[in-house]
TORZA-249527 format. One record per residue (C-alpha): x, y, z. Coordinates in steps of 0.2 Angstrom, whole numbers, plus 5000, padded with zeros to 4 digits. Each point is the difference from the previous one (the first is absolute). Example, Ala and Ser with C-alpha at 12.3 -4.5 7.8 and 13.67 -1.06 7.14 Angstrom:
2
   east   north     up
   5062    4978   5039
   5006    5017   4997
This chain:
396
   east   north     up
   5027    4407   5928
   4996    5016   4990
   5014    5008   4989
   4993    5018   5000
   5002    5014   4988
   5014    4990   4988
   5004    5004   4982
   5001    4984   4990
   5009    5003   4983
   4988    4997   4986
   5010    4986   4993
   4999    4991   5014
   4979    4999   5002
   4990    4987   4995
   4985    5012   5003
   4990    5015   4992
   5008    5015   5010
   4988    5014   4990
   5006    5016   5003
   5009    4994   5019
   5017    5001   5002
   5001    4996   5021
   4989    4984   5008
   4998    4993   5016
   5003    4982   4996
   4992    4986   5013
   5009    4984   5003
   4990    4984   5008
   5012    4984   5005
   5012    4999   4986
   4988    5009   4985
   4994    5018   4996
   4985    5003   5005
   4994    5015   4992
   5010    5015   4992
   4989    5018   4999
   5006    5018   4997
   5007    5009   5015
   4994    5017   5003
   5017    5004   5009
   5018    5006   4994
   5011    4983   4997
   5010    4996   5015
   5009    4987   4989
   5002    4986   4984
   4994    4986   4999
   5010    4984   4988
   4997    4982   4999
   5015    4991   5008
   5013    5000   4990
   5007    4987   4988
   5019    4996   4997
   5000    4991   4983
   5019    4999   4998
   5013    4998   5013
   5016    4991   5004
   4997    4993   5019
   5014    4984   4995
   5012    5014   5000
   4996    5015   5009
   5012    5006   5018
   5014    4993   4991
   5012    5016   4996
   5010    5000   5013
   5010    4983   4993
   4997    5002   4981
   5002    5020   5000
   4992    5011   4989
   5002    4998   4983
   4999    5020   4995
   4990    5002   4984
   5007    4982   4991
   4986    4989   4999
   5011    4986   4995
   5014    5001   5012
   4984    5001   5012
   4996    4982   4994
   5018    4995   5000
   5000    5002   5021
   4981    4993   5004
   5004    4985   4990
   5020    4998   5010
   4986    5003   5015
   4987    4989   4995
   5009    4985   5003
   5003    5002   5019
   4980    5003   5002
   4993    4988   5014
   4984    4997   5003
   4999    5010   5018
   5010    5016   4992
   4986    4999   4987
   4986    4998   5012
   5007    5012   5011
   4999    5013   4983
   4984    4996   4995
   4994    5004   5016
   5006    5017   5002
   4993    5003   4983
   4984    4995   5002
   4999    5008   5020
   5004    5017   4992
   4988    4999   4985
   4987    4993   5012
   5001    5015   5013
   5002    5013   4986
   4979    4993   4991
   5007    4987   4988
   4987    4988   4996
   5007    4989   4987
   5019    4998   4994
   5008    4990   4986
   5018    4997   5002
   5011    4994   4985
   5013    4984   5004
   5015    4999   4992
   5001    4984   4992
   5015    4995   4991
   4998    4980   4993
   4988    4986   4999
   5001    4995   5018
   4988    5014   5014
   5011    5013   5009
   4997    4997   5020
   4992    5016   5000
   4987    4992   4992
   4995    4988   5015
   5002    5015   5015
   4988    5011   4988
   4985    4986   5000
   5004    4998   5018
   4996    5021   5002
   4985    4999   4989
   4989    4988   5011
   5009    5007   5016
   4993    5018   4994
   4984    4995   4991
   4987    5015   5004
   5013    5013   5004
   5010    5002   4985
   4996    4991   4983
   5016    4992   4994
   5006    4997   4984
   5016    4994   4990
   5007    5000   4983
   5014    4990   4994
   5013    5011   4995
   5010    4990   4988
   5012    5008   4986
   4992    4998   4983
   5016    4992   4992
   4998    4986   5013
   4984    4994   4989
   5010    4998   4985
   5001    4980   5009
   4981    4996   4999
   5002    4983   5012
   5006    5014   5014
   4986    5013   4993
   4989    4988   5005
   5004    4992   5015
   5000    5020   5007
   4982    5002   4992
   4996    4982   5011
   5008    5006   5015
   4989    5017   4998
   4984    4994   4995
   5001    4987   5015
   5004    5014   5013
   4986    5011   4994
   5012    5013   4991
   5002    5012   4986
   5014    4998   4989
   5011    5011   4993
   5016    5004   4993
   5016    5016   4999
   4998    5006   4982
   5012    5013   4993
   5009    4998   4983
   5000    4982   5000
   5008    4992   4984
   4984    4988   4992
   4988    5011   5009
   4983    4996   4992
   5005    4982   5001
   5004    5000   5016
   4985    5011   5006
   4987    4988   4988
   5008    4985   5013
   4997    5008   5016
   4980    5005   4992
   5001    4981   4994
   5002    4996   5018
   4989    5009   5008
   4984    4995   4988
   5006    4983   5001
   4999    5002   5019
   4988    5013   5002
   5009    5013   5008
   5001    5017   5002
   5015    5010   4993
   5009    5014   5009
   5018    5006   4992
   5013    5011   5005
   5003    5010   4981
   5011    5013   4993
   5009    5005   5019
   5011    5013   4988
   5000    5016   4993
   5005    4991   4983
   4988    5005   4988
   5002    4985   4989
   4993    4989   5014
   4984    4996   4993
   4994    4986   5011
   4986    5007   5008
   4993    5002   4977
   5006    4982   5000
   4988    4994   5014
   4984    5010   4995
   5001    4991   4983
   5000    4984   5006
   4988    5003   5013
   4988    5005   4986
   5004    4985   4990
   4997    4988   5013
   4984    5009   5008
   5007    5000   5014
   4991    5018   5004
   5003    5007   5019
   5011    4983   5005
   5014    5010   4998
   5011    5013   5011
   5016    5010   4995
   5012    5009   5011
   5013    5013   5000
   4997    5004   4981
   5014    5013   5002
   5007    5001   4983
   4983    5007   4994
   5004    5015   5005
   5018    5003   4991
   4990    4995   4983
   4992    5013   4990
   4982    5004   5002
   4992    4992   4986
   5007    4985   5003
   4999    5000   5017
   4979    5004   4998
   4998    4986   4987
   5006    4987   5012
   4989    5009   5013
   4985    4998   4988
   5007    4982   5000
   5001    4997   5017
   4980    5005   5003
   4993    4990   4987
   5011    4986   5005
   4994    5004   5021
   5013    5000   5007
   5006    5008   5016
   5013    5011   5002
   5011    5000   5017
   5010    5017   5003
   5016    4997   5014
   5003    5018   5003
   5014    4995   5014
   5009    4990   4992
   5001    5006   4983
   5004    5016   5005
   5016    4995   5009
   5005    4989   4986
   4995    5007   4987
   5009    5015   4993
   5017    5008   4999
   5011    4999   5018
   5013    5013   4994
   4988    5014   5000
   4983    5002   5003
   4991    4989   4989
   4989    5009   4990
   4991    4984   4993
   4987    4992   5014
   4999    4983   5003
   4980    4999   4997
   4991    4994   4987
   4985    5011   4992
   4987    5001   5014
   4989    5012   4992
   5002    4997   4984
   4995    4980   5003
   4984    5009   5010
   4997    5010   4984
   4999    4983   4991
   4989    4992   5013
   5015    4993   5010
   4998    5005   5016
   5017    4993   5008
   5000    4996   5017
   5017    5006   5013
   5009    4986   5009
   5013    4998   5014
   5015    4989   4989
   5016    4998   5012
   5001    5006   5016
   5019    5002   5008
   5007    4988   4988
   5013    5003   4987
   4987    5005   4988
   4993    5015   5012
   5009    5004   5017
   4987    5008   5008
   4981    5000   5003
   4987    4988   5008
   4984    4994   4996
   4988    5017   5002
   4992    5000   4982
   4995    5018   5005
   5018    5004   5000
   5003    4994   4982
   4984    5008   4995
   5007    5016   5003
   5015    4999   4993
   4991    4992   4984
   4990    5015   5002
   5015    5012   4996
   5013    4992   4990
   4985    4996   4986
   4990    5016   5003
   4984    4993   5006
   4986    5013   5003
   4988    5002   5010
   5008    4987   5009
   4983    4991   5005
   4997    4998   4986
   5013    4985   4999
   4996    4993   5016
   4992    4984   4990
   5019    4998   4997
   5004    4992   5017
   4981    4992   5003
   4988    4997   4986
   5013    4996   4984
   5009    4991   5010
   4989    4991   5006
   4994    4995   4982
   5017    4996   4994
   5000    4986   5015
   4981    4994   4995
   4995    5004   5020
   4982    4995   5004
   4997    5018   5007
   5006    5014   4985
   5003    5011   5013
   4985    5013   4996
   4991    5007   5015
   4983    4995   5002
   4983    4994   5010
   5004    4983   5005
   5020    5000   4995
   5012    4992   5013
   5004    5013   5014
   5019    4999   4994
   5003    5020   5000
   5012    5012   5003
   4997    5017   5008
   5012    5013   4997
   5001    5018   5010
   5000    5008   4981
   4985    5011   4999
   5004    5007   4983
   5013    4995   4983
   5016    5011   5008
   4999    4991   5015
   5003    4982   4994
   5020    5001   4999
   5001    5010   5015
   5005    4993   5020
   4984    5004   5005
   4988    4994   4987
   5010    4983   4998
   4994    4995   5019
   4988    4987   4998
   4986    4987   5009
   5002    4983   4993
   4984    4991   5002
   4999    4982   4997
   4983    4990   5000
   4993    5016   5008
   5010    5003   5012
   5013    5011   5004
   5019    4992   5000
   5005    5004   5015
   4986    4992   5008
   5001    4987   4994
   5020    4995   5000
């Protein structure tokens, strides 16, 4: 197959481009082949498959009975948690299915979902998502983080039988951390547990717009003291933005010399985040470009979909991209495109880091956009999804 006359944004090539700005990119089997400058107009952009390194697949599709919780995080995980213990294992499956169909179809190439996980014993979504990862092994990457809130470490005998459970089912663990009385000690358990049985982190931090949530500051010094550089992934991070901008930057500085990476949940944080009696003038993202400033480049994510958390949505990542795009002010928008493939995809450790080059897997996306002010638009968001080198509908 050859991809003729595409623009790849230059944060996605793993190549020298020189002065070339359109290529006619070959595909062999399941690599490229060869990329080389196009003499012709682009008729198109060219991405890596798209990574989804935060999402809620346990939950998602289930507004309609918990309703919509309307800009109250809390209240939203008063009603999944009055929900969460009716789940079956076929309401779940049939869930995660319709999740992972939908990101599939739209290019996703890898996904990690979070698990809520409430004690010492594994929730039964836990046993249906092992069951989805073999099952879908070569089409969509799955993984899971243990999603447990940080006071429940406070009993270590629990802490640890949740960091047995996830080490043996091949998981990240994780925790919801946002004001919590005892926080350093409790966040120096959870790392404790991790180190003791080598496992990546991945935490929920600061979901607020209170400026004295400082979780995300807490986290980047004790990644530092433990060395624990790059093991480490935050998301939400919203509180950043209500502090004042030297504080905010010094924990940014933190965060990069700690590595570690930053999830943005533009959906979800914009509906619950914010004032509900007026327009809310404070957003519900966290610093975007000021982390890419610091050498943070933060990576845009799916979070909940139709749930009490977030009503709406599905799981197109090129959807949340351009809403990420202009609730944070992201411009030229390909320029952020490594937000949804290659940061991503660095945050989850994937073998391939998403960079398009000579001999990557031909896992691509090929989008109608022939310029930057097409990308957002009807038109330019119509897309190819190739997978192995071949086209998606031919191969479904």
């Amino acid at each position: 197959m050859k991809l003729e006359a595409v623009r790849i944004p230059p944060r996605l090539r793993g190549f020298t481009a020189g002065d070339a700005n359109v290529f006619d990119v070959t595909l062999a089997g399941a690599q490229v082949a060869s990329i080389v400058p196009s003499p012709h107009p682009a008729r198109g952009t060219l991405l890596s498959a798209t990574v989804d390194a935060h999402a809620h697949i346990d939950k998602n599709f289930t507004v309609q009975e918990t309703g919509a919780a309307e800009g109250h995080l809390f209240t939203a995980i008063e009603r999944m948690a009055a929900h969460r213990v009716h789940w079956t294992a076929d309401a779940l499956r049939s869930r995660m299915l319709r999740a992972l169909h939908e990101a599939w179809a739209a290019g996703t190439r890898a996904l990690r979902t979070h698990l809520d996980w409430q004690g010492a014993e594994p929730p039964v979504s836990l046993a249906v998502f092992e069951q989805l990862r073999e099952q879908w092994h070569g089409r969509v990457e799955l993984q899971f983080v243990a999603l447990t809130p940080l006071d429940v470490f406070a009993d270590a005998e629990v802490g640890r039988r949740i960091a047995q459970s996830v080490q043996r089912a091949g998981g990240v663990l994780g925790a919801f951390v946002y004001r919590n009385p005892g926080i350093v000690h409790k966040l120096g358990r959870v790392f404790d547990l991790a180190q003791e049985h080598q496992l990546a982190l991945d935490f929920h931090v600061d979901e607020g717009l209170d400026p004295e949530a400082t979780g995300l500051r807490t986290i980047a010094h004790l990644v530092i003291a433990r060395g624990l550089h790059g093991h480490v992934v935050c998301g939400h991070a919203c509180s950043l933005s209500a502090q004042d901008d030297a504080a905010a930057t010094d924990t940014l500085r933190l965060c990069a010399e700690a590595g570690i990476h930053l999830i943005a949940l533009p959906t979800t944080n914009l509906y619950l985040q914010g004032a509900w009696d007026r327009t809310p003038v404070p957003r519900g993202i966290t610093r975007i470009r000021e982390a890419a400033a610091q050498g943070v480049r933060a990576s845009l994510a799916t979070d909940n979909v139709q749930d009490a958390f977030y009503p709406y949505g599905g799981y197109d990542l090129l959807e949340t991209f351009g809403l990420g795009v202009q609730m944070a002010h992201l411009a030229p928008a390909a320029d952020w495109l490594d937000a949804i493939t290659v940061s991503p995809a660095r945050a989850m450790r994937l073998a391939w880091d998403g960079r398009i080059a000579q001999g990557c897997p031909a896992d691509l996306v090929l989008l109608a956009a022939s310029d930057e002010h097409e990308l957002l638009d009807p038109h330019g968001r119509r897309r190819t999804v190739i997978r192995a080198g071949r086209a998606l509908e031919h191969t479904e």
